[in-house]
mmCIF file of the C-alpha atoms, coordinates in Angstrom:
data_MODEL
# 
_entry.id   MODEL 
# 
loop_
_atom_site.group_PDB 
_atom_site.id 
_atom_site.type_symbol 
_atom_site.label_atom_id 
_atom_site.label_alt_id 
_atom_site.label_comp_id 
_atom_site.label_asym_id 
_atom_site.label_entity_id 
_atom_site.label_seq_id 
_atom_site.pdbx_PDB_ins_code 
_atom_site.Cartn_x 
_atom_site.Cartn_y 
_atom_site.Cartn_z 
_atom_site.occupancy 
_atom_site.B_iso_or_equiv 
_atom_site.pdbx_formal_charge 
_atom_site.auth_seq_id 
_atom_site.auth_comp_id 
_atom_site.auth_asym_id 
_atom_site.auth_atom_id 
_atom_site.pdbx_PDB_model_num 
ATOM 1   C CA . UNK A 1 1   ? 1.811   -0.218  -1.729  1.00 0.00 ? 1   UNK A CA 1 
ATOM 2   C CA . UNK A 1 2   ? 1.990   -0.677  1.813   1.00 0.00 ? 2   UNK A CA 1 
ATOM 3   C CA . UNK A 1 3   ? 2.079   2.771   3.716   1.00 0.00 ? 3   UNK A CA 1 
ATOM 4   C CA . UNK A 1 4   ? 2.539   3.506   7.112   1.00 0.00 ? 4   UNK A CA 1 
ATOM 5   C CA . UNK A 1 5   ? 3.564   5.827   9.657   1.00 0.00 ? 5   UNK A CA 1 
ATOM 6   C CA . UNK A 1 6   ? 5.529   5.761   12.986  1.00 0.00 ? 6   UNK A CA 1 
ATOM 7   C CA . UNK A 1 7   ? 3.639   7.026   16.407  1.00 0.00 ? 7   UNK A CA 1 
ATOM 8   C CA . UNK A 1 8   ? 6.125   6.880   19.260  1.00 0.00 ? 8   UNK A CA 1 
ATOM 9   C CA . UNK A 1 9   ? 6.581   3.174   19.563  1.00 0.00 ? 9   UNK A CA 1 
ATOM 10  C CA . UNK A 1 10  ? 3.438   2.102   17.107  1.00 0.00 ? 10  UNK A CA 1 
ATOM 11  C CA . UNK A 1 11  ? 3.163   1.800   13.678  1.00 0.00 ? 11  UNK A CA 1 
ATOM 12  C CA . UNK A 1 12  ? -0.103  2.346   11.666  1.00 0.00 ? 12  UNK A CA 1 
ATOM 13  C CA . UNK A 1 13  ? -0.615  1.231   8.563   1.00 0.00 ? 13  UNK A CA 1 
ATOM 14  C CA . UNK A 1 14  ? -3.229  2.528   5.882   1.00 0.00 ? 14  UNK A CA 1 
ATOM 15  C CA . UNK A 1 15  ? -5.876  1.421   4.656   1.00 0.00 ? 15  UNK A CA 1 
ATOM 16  C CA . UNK A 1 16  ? -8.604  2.944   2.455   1.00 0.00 ? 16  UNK A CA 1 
ATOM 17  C CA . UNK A 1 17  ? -12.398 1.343   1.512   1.00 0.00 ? 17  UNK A CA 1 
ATOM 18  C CA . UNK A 1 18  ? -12.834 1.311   -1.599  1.00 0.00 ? 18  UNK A CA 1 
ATOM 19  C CA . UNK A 1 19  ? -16.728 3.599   -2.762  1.00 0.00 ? 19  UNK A CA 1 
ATOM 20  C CA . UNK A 1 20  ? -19.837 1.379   -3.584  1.00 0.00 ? 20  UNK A CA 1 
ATOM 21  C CA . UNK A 1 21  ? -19.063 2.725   -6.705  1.00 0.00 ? 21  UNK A CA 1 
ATOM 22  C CA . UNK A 1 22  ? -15.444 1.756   -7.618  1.00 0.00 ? 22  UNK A CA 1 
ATOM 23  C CA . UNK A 1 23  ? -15.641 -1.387  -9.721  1.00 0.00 ? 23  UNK A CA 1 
ATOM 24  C CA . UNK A 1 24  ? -14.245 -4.002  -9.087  1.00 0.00 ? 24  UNK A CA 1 
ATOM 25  C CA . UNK A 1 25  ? -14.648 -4.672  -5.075  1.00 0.00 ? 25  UNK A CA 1 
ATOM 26  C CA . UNK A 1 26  ? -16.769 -1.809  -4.174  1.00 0.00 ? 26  UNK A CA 1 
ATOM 27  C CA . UNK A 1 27  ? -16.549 -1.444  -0.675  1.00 0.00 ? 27  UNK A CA 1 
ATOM 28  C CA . UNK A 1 28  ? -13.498 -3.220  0.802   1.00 0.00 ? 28  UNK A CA 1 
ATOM 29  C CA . UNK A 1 29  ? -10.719 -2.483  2.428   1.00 0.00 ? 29  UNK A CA 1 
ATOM 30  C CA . UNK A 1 30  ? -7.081  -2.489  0.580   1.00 0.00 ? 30  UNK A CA 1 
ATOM 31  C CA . UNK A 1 31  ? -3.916  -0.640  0.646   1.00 0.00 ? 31  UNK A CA 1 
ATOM 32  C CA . UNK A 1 32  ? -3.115  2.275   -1.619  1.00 0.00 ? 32  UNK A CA 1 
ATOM 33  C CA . UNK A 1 33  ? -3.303  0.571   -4.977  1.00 0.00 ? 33  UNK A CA 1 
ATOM 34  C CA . UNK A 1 34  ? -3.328  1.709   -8.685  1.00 0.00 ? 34  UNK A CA 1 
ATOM 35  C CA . UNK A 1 35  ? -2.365  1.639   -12.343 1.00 0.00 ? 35  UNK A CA 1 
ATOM 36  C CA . UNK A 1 36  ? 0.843   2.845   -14.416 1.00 0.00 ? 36  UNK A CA 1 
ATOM 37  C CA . UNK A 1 37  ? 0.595   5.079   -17.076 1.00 0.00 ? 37  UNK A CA 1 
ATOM 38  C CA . UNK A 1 38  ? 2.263   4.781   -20.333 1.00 0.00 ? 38  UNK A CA 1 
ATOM 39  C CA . UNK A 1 39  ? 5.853   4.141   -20.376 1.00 0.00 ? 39  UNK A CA 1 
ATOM 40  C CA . UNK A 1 40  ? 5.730   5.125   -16.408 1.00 0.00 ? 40  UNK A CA 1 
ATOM 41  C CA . UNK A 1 41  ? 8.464   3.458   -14.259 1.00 0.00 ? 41  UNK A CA 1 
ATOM 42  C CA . UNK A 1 42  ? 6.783   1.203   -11.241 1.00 0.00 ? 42  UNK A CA 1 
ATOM 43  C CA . UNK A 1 43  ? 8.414   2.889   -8.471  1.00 0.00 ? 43  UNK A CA 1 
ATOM 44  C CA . UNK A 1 44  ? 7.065   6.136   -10.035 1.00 0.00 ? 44  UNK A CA 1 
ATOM 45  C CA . UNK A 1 45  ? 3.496   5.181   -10.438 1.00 0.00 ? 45  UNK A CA 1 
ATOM 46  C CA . UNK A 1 46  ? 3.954   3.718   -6.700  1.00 0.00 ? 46  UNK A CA 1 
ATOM 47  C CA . UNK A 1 47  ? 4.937   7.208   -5.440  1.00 0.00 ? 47  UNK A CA 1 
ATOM 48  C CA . UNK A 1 48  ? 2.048   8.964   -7.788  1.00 0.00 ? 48  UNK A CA 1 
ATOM 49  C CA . UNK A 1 49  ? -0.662  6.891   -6.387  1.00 0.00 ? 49  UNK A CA 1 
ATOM 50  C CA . UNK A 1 50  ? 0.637   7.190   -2.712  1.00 0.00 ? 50  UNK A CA 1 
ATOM 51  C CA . UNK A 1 51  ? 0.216   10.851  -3.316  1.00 0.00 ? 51  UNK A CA 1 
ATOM 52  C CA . UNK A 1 52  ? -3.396  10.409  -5.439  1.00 0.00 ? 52  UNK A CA 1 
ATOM 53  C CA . UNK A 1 53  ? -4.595  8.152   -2.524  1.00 0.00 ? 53  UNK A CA 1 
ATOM 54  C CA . UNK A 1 54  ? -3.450  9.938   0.763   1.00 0.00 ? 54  UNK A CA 1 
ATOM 55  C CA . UNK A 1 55  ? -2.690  13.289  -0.321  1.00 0.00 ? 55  UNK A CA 1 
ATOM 56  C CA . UNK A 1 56  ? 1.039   13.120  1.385   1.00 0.00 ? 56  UNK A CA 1 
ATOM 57  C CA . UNK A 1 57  ? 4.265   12.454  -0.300  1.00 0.00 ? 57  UNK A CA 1 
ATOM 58  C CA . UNK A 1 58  ? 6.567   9.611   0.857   1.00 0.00 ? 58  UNK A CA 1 
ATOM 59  C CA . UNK A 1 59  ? 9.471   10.705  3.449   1.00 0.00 ? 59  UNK A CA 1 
ATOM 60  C CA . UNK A 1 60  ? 11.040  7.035   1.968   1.00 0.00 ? 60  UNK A CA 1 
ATOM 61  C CA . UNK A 1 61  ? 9.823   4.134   -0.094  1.00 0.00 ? 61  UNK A CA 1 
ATOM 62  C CA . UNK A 1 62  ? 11.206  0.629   -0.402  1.00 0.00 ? 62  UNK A CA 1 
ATOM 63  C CA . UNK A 1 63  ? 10.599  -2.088  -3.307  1.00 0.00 ? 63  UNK A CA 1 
ATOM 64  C CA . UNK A 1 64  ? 9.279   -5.210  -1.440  1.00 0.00 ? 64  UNK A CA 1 
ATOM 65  C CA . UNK A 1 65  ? 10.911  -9.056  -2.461  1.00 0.00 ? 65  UNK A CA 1 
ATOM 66  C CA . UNK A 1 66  ? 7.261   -10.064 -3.356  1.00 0.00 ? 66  UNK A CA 1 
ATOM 67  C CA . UNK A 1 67  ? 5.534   -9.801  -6.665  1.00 0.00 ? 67  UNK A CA 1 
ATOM 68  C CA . UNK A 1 68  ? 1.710   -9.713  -6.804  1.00 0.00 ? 68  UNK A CA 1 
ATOM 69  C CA . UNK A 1 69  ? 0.185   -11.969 -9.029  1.00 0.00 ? 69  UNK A CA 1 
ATOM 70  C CA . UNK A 1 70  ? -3.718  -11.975 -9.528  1.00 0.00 ? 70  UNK A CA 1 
ATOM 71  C CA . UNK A 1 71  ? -5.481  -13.541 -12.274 1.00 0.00 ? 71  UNK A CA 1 
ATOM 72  C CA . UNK A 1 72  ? -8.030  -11.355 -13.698 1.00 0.00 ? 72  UNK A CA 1 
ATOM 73  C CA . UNK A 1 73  ? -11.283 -13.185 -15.038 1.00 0.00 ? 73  UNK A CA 1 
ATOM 74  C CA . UNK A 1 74  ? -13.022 -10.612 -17.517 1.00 0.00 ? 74  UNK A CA 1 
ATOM 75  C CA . UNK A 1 75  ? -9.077  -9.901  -19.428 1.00 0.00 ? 75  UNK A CA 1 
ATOM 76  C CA . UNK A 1 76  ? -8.531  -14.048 -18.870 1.00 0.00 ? 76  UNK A CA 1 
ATOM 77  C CA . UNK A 1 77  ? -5.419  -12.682 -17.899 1.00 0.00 ? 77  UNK A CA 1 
ATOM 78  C CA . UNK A 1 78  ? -2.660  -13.352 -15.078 1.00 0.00 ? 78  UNK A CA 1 
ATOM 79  C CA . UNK A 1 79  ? -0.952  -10.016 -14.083 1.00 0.00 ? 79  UNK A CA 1 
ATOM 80  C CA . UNK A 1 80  ? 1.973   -9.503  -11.883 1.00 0.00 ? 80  UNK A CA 1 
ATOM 81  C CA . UNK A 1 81  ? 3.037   -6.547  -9.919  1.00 0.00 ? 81  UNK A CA 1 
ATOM 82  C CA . UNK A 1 82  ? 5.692   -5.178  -8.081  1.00 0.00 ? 82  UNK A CA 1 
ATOM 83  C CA . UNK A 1 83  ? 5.080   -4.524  -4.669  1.00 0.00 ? 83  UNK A CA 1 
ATOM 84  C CA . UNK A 1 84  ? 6.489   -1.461  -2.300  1.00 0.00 ? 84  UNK A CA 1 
ATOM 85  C CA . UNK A 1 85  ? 6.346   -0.291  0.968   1.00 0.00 ? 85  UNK A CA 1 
ATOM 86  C CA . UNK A 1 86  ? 6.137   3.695   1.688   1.00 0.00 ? 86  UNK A CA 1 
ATOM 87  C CA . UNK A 1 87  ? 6.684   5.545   5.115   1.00 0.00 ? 87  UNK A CA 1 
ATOM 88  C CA . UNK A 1 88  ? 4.858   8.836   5.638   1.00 0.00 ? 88  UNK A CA 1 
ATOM 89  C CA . UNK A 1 89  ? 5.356   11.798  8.533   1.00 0.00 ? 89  UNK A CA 1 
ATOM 90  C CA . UNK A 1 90  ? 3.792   10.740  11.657  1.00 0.00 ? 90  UNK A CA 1 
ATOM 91  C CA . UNK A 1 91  ? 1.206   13.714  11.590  1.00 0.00 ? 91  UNK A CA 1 
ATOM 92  C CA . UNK A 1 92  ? -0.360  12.498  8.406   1.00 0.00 ? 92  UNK A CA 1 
ATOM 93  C CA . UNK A 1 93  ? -4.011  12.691  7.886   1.00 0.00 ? 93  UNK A CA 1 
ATOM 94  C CA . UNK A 1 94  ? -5.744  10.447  6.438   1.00 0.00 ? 94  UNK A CA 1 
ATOM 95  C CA . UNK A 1 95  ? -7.333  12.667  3.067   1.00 0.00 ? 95  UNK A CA 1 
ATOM 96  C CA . UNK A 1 96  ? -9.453  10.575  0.674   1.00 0.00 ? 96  UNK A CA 1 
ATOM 97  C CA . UNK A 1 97  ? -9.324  10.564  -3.283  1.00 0.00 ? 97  UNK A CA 1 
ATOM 98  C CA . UNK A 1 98  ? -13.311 9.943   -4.899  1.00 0.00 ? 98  UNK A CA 1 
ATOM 99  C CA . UNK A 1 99  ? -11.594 6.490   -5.652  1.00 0.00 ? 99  UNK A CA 1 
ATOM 100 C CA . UNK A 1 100 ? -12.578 6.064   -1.574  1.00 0.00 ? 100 UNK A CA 1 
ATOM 101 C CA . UNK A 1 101 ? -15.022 6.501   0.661   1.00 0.00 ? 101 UNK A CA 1 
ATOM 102 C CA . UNK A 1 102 ? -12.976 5.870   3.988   1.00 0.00 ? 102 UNK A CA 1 
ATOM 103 C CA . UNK A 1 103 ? -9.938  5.258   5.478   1.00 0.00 ? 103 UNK A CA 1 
ATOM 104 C CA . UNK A 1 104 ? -7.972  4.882   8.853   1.00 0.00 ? 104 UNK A CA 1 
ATOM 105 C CA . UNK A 1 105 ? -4.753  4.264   10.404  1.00 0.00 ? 105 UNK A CA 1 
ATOM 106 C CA . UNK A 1 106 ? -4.852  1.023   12.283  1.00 0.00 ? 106 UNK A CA 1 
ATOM 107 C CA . UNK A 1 107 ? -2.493  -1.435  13.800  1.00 0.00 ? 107 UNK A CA 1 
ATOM 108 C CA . UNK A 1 108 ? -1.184  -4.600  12.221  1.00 0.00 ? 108 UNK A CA 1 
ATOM 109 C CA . UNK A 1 109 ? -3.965  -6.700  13.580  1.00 0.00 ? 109 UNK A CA 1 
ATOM 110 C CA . UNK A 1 110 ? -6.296  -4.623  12.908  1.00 0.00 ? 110 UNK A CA 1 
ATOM 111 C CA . UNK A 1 111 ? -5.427  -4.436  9.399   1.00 0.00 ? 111 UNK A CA 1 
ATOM 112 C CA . UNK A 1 112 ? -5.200  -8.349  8.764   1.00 0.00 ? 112 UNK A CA 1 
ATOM 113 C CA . UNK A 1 113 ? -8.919  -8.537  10.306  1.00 0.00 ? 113 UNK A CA 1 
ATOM 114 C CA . UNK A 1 114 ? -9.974  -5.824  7.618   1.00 0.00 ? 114 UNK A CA 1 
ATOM 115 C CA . UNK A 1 115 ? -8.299  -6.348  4.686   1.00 0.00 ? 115 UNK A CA 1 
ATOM 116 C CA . UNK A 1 116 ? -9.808  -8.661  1.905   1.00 0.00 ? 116 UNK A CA 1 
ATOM 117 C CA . UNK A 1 117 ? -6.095  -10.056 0.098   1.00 0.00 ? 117 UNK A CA 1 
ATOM 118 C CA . UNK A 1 118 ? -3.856  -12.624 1.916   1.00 0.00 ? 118 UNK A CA 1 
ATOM 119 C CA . UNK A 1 119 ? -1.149  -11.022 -0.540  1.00 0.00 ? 119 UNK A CA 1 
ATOM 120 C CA . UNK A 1 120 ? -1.505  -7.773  1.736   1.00 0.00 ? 120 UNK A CA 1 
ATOM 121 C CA . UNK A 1 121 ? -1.449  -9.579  4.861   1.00 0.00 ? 121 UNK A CA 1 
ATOM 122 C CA . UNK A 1 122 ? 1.635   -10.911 3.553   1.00 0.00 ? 122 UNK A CA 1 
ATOM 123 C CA . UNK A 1 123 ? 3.243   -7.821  2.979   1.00 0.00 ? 123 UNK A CA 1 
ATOM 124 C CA . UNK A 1 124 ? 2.023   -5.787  5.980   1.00 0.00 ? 124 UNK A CA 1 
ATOM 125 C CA . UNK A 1 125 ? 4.204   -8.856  7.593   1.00 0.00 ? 125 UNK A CA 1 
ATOM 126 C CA . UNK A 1 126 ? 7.122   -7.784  5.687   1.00 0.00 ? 126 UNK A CA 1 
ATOM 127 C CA . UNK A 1 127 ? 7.047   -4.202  6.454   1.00 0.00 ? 127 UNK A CA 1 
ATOM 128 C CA . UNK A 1 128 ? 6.505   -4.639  10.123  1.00 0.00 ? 128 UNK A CA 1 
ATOM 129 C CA . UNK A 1 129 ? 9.611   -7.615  10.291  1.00 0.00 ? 129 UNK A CA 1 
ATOM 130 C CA . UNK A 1 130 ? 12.005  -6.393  7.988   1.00 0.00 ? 130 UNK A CA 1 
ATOM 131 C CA . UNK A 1 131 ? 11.486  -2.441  7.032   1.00 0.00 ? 131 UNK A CA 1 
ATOM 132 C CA . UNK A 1 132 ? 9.850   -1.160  10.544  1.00 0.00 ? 132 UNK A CA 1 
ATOM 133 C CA . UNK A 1 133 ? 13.461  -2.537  12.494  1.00 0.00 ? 133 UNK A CA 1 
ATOM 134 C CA . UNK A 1 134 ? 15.361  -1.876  9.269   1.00 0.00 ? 134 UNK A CA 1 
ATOM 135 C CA . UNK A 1 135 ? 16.876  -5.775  9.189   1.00 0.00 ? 135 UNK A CA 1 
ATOM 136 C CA . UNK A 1 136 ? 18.764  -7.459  6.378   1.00 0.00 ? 136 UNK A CA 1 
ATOM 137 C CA . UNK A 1 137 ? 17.792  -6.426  3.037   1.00 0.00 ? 137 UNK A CA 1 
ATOM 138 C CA . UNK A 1 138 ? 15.358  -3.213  3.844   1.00 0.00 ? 138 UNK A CA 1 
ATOM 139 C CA . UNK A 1 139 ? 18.391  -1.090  3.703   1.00 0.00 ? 139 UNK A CA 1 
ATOM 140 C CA . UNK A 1 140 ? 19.106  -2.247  0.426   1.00 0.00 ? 140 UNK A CA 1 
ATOM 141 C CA . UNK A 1 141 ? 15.409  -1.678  -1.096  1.00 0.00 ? 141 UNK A CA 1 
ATOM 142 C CA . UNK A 1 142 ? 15.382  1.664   -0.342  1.00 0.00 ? 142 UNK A CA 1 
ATOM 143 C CA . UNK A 1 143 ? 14.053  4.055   -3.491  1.00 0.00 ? 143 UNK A CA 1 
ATOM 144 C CA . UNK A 1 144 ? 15.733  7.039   -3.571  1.00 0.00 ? 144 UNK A CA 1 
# 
């Protein structure tokens, strides 16, 4: 999930660090990230987890044309995931779940020198192109 909010003119995105405790990747930077529950709709564990992770609830979300797909060693598994893009109020603090042991607001470039996945690169890209200016298909993404 790719959150963000709108300063005047800028746009900051999130981005938490994961504790020296969290397994796997302790320590890194990532976007809010998480895990369904049972029977839970995508979208809906999206919005949960944006809440979990920054302690604010969405103003608007948007499903992304990108799937995730990660291949995950100790399950010899390949698992795929939706991706999705949520906007917050422009006064939002930055509160931390125990899941984290920092996080910030930063600019575009300063979030593709920090975070560890090309895949979020990639879809800070698409947020800032397409949802930021609200071109082609953003308006049709939109979760209500």
């Amino acid at each position: 999930m790719i959150v963000f909010r709108r300063r005047g003119r800028q746009t900051e995105y999130l981005l938490l660090r994961r504790s020296g405790s969290e397994r796997p990747y302790p320590g890194i930077w990532q976007v809010v990230s998480g895990r369904r529950r049972s029977r839970e709709r995508a979208s809906t564990a999206a919005i949960r987890e944006v809440r979990e992770e920054s302690g604010h609830s969405p103003l608007r979300v948007w499903s992304l044309p990108f799937v995730n797909t990660i291949y995950v060693s100790s399950l010899d598994q390949v698992q795929c995931m939706p991706t999705f893009a949520a906007e917050l109020p422009s006064d939002a603090a930055v509160r931390l779940s125990s899941e984290h042991s920092e996080g910030r607001w930063v600019s575009m470039t300063a979030a593709r020198r920090l975070v560890l996945w090309q895949a979020h690169v990639t879809l800070i890209s698409l947020v800032k192109d397409v949802i930021i200016p609200g071109r082609g298909w953003s308006r049709h993404t939109q979760i209500d």
